[in-house]
N, C-alpha and C positions, 0 to 999 in steps of 0.2 A: 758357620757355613761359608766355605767358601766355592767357588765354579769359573767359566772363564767360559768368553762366548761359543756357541757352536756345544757347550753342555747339553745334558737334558734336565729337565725338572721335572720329577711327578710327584703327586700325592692322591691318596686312595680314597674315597668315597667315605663319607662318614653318615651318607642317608639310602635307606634302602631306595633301590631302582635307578639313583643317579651314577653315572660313570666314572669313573676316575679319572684325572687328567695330566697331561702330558704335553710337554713342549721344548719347544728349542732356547735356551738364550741368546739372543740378540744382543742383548747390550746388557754390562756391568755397569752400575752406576756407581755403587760402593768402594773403598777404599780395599785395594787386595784383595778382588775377587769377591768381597762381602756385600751383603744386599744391601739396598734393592736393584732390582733385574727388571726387563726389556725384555715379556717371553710372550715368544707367537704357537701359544696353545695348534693342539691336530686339528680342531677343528676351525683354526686361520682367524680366529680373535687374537688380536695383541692388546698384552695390559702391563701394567707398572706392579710389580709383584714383591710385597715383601714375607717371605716365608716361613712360615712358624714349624715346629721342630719336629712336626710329622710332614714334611716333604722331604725329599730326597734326591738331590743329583746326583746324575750319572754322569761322569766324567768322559770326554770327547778322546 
């Protein structure tokens, strides 16, 4: 996986009734784009995120 800041990141809900989530990268910490990521989720949590292969960025 690679991305670049200002990307988005989601991944989709794997439990009934919880949301899917979504956010912005802020910051790449990884070598060429690769994780781990600096992502400030929609609902304005920032976490240090390393992404397993059911998320999916969307390119800026």
């Amino acid at each position: 996986m690679q991305a670049n800041v200002g990307d988005r990141l989601s991944v989709h809900s794997h439990m009934v009734g919880m949301p899917d989530r979504t956010g912005e990268i802020l910051e790449v910490r990884g070598a060429d784009g690769t994780p781990p990521y600096i992502v400030r989720f929609d609902d304005g949590h920032e976490s240090l995120v390393f992404p397993g292969p059911d998320w999916v960025v969307q390119h800026h």
